[in-house]
C-alpha positions as CSV (number, residue, x, y, z in Angstrom):
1,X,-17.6,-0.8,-15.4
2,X,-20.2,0.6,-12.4
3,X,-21.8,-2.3,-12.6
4,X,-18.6,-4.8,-12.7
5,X,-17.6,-2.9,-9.8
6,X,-20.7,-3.0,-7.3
7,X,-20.6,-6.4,-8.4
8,X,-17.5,-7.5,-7.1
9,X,-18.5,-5.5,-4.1
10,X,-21.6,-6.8,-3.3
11,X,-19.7,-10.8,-3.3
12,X,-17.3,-9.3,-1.2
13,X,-20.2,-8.1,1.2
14,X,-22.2,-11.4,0.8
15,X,-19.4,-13.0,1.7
16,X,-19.2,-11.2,4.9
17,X,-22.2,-12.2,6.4
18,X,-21.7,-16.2,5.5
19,X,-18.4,-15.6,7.7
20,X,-17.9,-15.6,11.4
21,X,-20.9,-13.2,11.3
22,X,-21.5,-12.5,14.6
23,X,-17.4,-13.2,16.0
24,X,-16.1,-10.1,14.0
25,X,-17.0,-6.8,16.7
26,X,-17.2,-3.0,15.2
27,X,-13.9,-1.7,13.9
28,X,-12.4,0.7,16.0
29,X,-9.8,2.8,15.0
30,X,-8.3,4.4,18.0
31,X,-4.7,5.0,17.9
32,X,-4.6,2.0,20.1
33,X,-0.8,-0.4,20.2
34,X,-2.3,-3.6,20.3
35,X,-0.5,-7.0,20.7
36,X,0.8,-7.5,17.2
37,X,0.0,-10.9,15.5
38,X,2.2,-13.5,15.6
39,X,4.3,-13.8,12.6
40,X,5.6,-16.3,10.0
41,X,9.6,-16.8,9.9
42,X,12.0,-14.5,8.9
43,X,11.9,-12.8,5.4
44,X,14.2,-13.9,2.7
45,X,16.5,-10.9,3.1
46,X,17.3,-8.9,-0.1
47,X,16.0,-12.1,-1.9
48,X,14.2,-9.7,-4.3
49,X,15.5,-7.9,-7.1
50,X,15.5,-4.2,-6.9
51,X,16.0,-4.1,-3.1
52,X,18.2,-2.0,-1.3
53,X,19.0,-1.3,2.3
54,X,18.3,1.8,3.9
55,X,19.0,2.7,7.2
56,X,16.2,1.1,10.2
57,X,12.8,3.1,9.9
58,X,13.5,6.1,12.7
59,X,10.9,8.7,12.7
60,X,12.9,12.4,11.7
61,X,12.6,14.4,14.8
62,X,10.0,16.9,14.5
63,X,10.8,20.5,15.7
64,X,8.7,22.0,18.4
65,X,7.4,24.2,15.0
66,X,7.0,22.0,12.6
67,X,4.1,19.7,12.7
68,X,3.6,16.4,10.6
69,X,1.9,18.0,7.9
70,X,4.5,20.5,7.4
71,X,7.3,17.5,7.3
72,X,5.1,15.9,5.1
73,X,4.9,18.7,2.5
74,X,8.5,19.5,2.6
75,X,8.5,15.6,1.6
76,X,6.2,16.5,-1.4
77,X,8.3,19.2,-2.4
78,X,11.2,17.2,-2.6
79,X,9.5,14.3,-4.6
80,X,8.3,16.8,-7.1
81,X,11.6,18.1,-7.4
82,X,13.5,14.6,-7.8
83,X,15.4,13.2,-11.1
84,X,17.0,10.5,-9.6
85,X,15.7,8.1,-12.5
86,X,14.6,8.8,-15.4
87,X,11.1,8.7,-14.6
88,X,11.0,12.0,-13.1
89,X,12.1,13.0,-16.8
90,X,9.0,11.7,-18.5
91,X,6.2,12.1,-15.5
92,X,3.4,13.9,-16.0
93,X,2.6,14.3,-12.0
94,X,4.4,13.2,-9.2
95,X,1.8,10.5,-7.7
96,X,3.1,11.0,-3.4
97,X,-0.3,9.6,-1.8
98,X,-2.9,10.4,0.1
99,X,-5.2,9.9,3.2
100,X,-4.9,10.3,6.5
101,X,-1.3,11.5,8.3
102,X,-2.6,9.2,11.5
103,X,-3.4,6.6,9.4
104,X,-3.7,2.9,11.3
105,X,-2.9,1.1,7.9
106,X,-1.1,2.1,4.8
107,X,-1.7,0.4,1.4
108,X,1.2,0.1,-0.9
109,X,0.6,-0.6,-4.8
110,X,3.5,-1.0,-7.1
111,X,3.3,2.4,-9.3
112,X,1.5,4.6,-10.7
113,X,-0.6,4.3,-13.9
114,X,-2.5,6.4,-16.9
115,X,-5.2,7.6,-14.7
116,X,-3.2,8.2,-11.9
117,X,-0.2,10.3,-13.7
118,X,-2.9,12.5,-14.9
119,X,-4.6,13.5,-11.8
120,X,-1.3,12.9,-9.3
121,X,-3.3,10.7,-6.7
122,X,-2.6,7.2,-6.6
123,X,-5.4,4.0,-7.0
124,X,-7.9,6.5,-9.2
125,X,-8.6,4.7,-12.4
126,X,-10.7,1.0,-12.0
127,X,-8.2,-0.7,-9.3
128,X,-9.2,2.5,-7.4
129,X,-12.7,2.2,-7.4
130,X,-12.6,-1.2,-6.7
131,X,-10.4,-0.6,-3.7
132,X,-12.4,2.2,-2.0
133,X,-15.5,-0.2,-2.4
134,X,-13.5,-2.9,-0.1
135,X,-12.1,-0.5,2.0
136,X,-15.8,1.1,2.7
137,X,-18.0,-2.6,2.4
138,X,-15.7,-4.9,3.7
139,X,-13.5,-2.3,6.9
140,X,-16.4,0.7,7.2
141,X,-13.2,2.8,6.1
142,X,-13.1,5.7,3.6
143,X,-10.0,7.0,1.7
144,X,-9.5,9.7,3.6
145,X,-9.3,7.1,7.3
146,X,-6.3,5.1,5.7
147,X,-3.5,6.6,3.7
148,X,-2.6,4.9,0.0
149,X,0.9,4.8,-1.7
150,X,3.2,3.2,-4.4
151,X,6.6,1.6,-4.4
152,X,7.9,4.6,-7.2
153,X,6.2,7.7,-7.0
154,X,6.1,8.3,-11.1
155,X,4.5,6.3,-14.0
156,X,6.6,3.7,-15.4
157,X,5.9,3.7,-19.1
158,X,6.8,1.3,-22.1
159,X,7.6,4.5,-23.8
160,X,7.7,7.2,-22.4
161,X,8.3,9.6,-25.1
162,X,4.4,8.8,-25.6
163,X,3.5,9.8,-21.9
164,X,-0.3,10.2,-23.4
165,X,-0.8,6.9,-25.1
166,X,-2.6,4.3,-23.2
167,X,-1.6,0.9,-22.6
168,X,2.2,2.6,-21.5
169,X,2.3,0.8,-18.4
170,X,5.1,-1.7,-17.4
171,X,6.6,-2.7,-13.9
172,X,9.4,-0.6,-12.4
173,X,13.1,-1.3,-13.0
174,X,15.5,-2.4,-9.9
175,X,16.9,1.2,-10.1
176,X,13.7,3.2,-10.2
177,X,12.6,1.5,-7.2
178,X,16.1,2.2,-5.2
179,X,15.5,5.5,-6.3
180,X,12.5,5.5,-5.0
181,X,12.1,3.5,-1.9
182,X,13.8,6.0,0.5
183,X,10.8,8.5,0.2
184,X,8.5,5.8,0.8
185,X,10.3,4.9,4.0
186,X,10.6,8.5,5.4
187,X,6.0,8.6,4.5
188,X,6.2,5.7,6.5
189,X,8.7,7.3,9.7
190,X,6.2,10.2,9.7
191,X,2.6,7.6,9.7
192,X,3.9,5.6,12.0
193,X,1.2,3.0,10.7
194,X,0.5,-0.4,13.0
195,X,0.3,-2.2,9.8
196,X,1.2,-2.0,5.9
197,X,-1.1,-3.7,3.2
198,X,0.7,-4.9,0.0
199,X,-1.4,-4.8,-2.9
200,X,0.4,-7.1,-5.9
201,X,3.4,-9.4,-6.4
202,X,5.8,-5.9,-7.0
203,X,4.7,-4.5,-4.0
204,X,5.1,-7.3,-1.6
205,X,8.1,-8.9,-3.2
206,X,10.1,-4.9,-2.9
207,X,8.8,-4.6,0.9
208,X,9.5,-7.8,2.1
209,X,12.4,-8.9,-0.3
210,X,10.7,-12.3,-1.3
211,X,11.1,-14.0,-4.5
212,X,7.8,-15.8,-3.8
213,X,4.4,-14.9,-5.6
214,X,1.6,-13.1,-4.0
215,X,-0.4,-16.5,-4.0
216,X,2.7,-18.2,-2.0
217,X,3.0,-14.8,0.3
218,X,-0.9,-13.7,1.1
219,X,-2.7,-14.7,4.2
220,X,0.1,-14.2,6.9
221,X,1.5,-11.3,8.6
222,X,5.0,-10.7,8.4
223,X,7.7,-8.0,10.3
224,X,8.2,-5.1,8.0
225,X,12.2,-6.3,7.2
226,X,14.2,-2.6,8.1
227,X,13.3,-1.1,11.5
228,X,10.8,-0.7,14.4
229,X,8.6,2.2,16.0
230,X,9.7,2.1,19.0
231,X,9.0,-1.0,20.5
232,X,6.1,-2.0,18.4
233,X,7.1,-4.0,15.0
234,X,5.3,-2.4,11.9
235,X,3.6,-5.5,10.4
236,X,3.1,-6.2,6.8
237,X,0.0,-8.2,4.9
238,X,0.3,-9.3,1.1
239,X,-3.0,-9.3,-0.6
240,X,-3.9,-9.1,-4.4
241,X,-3.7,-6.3,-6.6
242,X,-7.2,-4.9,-7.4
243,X,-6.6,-5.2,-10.7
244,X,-6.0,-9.0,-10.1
245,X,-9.9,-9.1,-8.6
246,X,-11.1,-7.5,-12.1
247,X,-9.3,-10.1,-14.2
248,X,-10.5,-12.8,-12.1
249,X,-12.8,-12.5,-9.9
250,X,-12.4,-16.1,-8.0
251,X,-9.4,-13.8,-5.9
252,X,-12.3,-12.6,-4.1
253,X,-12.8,-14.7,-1.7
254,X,-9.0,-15.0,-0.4
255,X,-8.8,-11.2,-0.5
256,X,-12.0,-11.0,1.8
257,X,-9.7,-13.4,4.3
258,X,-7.2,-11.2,4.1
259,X,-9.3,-7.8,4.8
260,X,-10.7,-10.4,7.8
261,X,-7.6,-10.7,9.1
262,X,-6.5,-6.8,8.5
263,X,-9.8,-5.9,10.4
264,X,-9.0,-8.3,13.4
265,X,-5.6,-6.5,13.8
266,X,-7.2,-2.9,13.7
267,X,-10.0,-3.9,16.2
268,X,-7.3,-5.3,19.0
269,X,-9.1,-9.1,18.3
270,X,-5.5,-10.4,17.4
């Protein structure tokens, strides 16, 4: 598995230097508002099952004593505490996210899986590793520089009176998801990212409310469909699953256009 993974890495990283080598300037990460990217047309609205609407993204007002991270872990505490579906019922950790509270980009996966309901940190088990090896070869960025989520904050399981056996995995249900989505917004309120990174077909299709595959919705920038920060639009890039680059590792090359085009946006280039 190592090697599979500092395999895919070291493509990814090859391809880097056969690409606009000497065009692509260090990655800064100030908390810099640069000119957003032009985007593609409007989103399908509520074209995606499992959808809902929530009021526009507003960042909660934050007392003059309570700082982010203490909003943040009064979040927590209410995830851990939810039963809204009955995933919270069969759970073995709440999986909230982590990373960096001044996080530039946010990446948003679809769920939690085995791995991941065991330790309670999300993108752990071999999609994990494979995505902190992009993140560091292809952006120079660790874990702890972005911050990493999922559409439902529990593991979906096939069974889940078996919350132990592997292979329990399955997408989440229309109602876990409206369940869900409303903690996901208020992580994103308190970020107040410049961009969001979908990572899978779930993922995009929930955020953007598409009905189109990931292959149909990668490689453009699009408005995040419910709210602004302020004047600046939070923008949204579909890219593969890393689980999609372990199962076929042609998706490389179309992921590494997409980290391009994330890197761009970070550095100001766009």
């Amino acid at each position: 598995m190592k090697k599979e993974l500092r395999a895919l890495a070291a493509d990814l990283a090859a391809y880097l230097k056969t690409v606009d080598e000497d065009t692509i300037p260090a990655l800064h990460l100030a908390k810099n508002r640069a000119r957003a990217p032009e985007t593609v047309s409007k989103h399908a609205a509520q074209a995606s099952a499992g959808s809902v609407a929530p009021p526009p993204l507003e960042s909660p007002p934050l007392s003059a004593k309570k700082s982010l991270a203490e909003a943040m872990t009064e979040l927590l505490d209410e995830v851990r505490a939810c039963r809204k579906c009955p995933l919270g019922h069969a759970r073995l950790k709440t999986v909230f996210g982590v990373g960096s509270l001044e996080a530039e980009v946010v990446f948003i996966g679809e769920g939690p899986g085995y791995e991941e309901d065991r330790r309670g940190e999300p993108f752990v088990g071999r999609s994990g590793k494979l995505l902190d090896k992009i993140l560091e070869t292809v952006l120079g960025l660790s874990r702890g520089q972005v911050y990493i989520a999922n559409i439902v904050k529990c593991h979906p399981m096939k069974d889940p009176e078996h919350p132990h056996s592997m292979g329990n995995d399955r997408p989440p249900t229309p109602e876990e998801i409206s369940a869900c989505r409303p903690y996901l917004e208020k992580q994103l309120a308190l970020i107040k990212p410049r961009c969001v990174v979908t990572l899978g077909a779930v993922a995009a299709k929930v955020i953007l409310g598409e009905t189109r595959g990931i292959s149909l919705l990668r490689g453009k920038w699009y408005d995040y469909p419910r709210g602004l920060f302020g004047s600046q639009a939070l923008k949204v890039l579909p890219t593969y699953h890393p689980a999609a680059l372990l199962r076929n590792p042609n998706l490389k090359r179309d992921t590494w256009q997409d980290m391009k085009m994330l890197k761009a946006f970070l550095e100001g280039a766009v």
